[in-house]
Structures are given as C-alpha cells and as structure tokens.
N, C-alpha and C positions, 0 to 999 in steps of 0.2 A: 593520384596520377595512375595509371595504364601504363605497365610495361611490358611487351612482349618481347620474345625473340627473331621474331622477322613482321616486318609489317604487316600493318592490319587494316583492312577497313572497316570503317565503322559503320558503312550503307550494309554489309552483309554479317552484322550482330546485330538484330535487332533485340537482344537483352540486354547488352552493352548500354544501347541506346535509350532504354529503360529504364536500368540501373542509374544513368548520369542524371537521367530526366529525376527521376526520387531523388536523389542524393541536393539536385540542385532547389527543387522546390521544400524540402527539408530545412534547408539552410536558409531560405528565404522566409520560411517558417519559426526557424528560432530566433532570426534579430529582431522580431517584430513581438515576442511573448512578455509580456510582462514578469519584473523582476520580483522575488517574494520581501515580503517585509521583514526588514530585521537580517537580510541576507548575509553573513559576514564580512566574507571577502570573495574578489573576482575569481579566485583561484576555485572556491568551493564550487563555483557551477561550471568550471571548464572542467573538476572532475566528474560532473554529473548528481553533487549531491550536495544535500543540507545536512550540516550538524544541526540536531535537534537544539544540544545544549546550548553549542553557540548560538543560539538564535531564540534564546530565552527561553528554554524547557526544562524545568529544575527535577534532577535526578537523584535526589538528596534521600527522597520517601518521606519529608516533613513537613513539603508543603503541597499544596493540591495542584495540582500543574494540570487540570484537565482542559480547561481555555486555552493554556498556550501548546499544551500539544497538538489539539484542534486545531489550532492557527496553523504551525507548522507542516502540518501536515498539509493542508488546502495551498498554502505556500507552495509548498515542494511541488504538488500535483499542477497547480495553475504554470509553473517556471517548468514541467516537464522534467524533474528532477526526483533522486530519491531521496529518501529520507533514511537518514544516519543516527539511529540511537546508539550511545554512547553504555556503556558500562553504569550501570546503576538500580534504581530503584525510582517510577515513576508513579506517582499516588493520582487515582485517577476517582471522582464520583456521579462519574455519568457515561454514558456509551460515548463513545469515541469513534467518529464514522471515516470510512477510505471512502468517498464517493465518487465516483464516476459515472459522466457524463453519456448519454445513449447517441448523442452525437448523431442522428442520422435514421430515425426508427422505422422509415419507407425503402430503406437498403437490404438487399439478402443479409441475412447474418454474419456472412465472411468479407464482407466488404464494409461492416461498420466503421466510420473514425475513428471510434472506441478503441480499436485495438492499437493507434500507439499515442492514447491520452491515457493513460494507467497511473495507478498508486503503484507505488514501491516504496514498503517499509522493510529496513536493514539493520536486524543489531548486530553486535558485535558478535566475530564467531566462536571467539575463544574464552569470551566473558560475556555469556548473556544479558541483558539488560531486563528488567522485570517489570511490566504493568501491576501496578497493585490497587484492588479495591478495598474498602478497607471496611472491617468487621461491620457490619450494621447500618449500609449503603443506605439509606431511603431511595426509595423505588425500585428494589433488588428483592424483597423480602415475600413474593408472592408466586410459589411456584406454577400457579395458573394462569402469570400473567409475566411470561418470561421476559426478559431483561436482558439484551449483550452487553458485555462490556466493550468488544469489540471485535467492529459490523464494517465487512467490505463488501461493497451495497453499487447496484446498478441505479441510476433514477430512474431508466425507464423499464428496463424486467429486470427482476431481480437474477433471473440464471442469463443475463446476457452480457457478462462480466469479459473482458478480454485483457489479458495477461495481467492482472492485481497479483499481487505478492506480496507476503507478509514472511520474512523467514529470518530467525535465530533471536526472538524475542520471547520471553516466557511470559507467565501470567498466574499473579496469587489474589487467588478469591478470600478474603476472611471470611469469618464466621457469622451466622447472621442473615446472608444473603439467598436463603434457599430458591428464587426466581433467577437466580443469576447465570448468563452462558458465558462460556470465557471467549470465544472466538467465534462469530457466525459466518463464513462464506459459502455460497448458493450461487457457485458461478460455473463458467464451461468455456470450452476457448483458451486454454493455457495461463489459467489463473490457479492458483498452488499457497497452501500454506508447508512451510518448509521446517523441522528444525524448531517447535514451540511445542513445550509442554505447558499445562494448566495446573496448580496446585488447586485446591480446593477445599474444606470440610464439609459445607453442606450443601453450594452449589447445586443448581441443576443440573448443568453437564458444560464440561469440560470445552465442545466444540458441538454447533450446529449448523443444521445448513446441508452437508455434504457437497460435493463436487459433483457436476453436471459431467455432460461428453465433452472431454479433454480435459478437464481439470482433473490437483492431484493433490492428496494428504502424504504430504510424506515424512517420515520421521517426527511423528507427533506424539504425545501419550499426556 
C-alpha cells in the first residue's frame, strides 16, 4: 500500500505508475513458476529460500552429494529462490555449475531478463559451510586442462552474468588435484563472490575468471 500525507494523484507520478506496474506483473510472475523438487515446506519459499539440506543435500563430508547439490541448486534457480547452505562439509567430484539463462541475447545489455533470473548461493555467516573436493578428483589432475570446482556461468556469454552470488561458503581442494580452480566467475552487472576463501595444496588457483564492469571479489583469499 501507498501512504501519504495529503492526497495524491497517481496521473501526475508517473514512477508511482511504474513501480505498481512491476510490482504487479512480478506477482503475476511468481504464482505461475514452477515449485523445486523436494521443496520442504510452504514457509521455505515465502522466505525466499531452499535449505539445501532439507531438500536432500548431505553435509556430513562422507558421502558424494555432487548430484543432489546440482539438483538443488537448478531448483532454487528455476522457483527464483536462494539457496541456503547449512553448516557443514559438502564432498563434491565434479564442477558444480550456477547457470543462468541469457534470457533475451537481441537486448541491450541492461535490459536483459537475466538480471532478476539469478543464482543465489548463501551459507551460513557465522559457521561457513565447506565444498570439499577430495584428494585425487579424476578429471582435476591436469594443470593444462583446468577444471572448476565451481562455475557461475552465463549460457549465452560468459561475462554477461547479472547479479549471481555466491557468498560465506568456503572451499577445500585435496591433494592431488593440480588442474583444479576452486571458484570461476567471468561476470559483470552486479555479480559478486563475497566472504569465500579456498583451501588448497596443489591446486591451480584458488579463484578464476575475474569480474567484469560492475562485478566484485570481495573478502576472498
């Protein structure tokens, strides 16, 4: 609701008139999305998020959760939701992709749809949650033919990424893996890794990609 202090008309705001216009095709937008598989409950998407775990992503470190965090993730993205890692340890042996959709590739760049079909991955901020690759990946071990563990990826250009977020999740590389990158994003448009460091021993490096115009590394090491 609109509330002023002395009346208003709404013929001489035309941002007003704008703003209700979005706000209503928005809404007409989300009871029509598809719900994620394995959703909890109603309540996890009126906060705007998927628990990872609750929706079958095992945080234990013992067993390979790299399928179902996949799922979860396309989940959350398809339902326009984020994604809630929990406190733990996720054992992963494959790249593990955020993708997003180009949504519209004959638009200026600042007018894509892209920018509010996004990933959003969230761990916890007070107890990070850890992606773990585990000592002697197959398909990790070739430093000339690098390998992410995990890729927030455009389908249609890769630097044409629009607000992807990955932030307070870490990342331990074992041994073994000398091709291996622990984070790749190559995007622009208010896309941001936040709050992730990368363990590593013989990895290739830590984070690749770099951030385009408007994106931001922040608090990484």
């Amino acid at each position: 609701p609109i509330r002023t202090s002395s009346p208003m008309h709404l013929s001489h705001h035309p941002r007003v008139i704008l703003l209700v216009s979005v706000l209503i095709s928005a809404a007409a937008g989300a009871a029509s999305l598809p719900s994620p598989a394995r959703l909890p409950s109603p309540r996890h998407s009126k906060l705007g998020i998927l628990n990872a775990t609750a929706a079958g992503v095992d945080n234990s470190g013992t067993t390979d959760t790299t399928a179902a965090l996949q799922a979860a993730i396309v989940a959350a993205y398809d339902a326009q939701l984020a994604l809630f890692l929990p406190p733990g340890r996720y054992l992963v042996s494959d790249t593990i992709w955020a993708n997003q959709s180009n949504y519209g590739s004959s638009l200026p760049v600042n007018l894509r749809p892209a920018r509010w079909r996004t990933n959003v991955i969230l761990g916890s901020m007070t107890d990070r949650p850890t992606i773990v690759l585990a000592p002697q990946t197959p398909g990790f071990g070739n430093a000339s033919s690098p390998r992410n563990v995990f890729k927030l990826h455009n389908t249609g250009r890769e630097n044409d990424h629009m607000n992807q977020l990955l932030r307070s999740v870490n990342f331990a590389i074992g041994a073994g893996n000398p091709g291996a990158v622990g984070v790749f994003l190559h995007g622009a448009q208010g896309s941001s890794v936040q709050d992730v460091s990368v363990y590593m021993e013989d990895a290739l490096a830590g984070f690749g990609g770099g951030g385009g115009a408007g994106a931001s590394h922040l608090n990484i090491a």
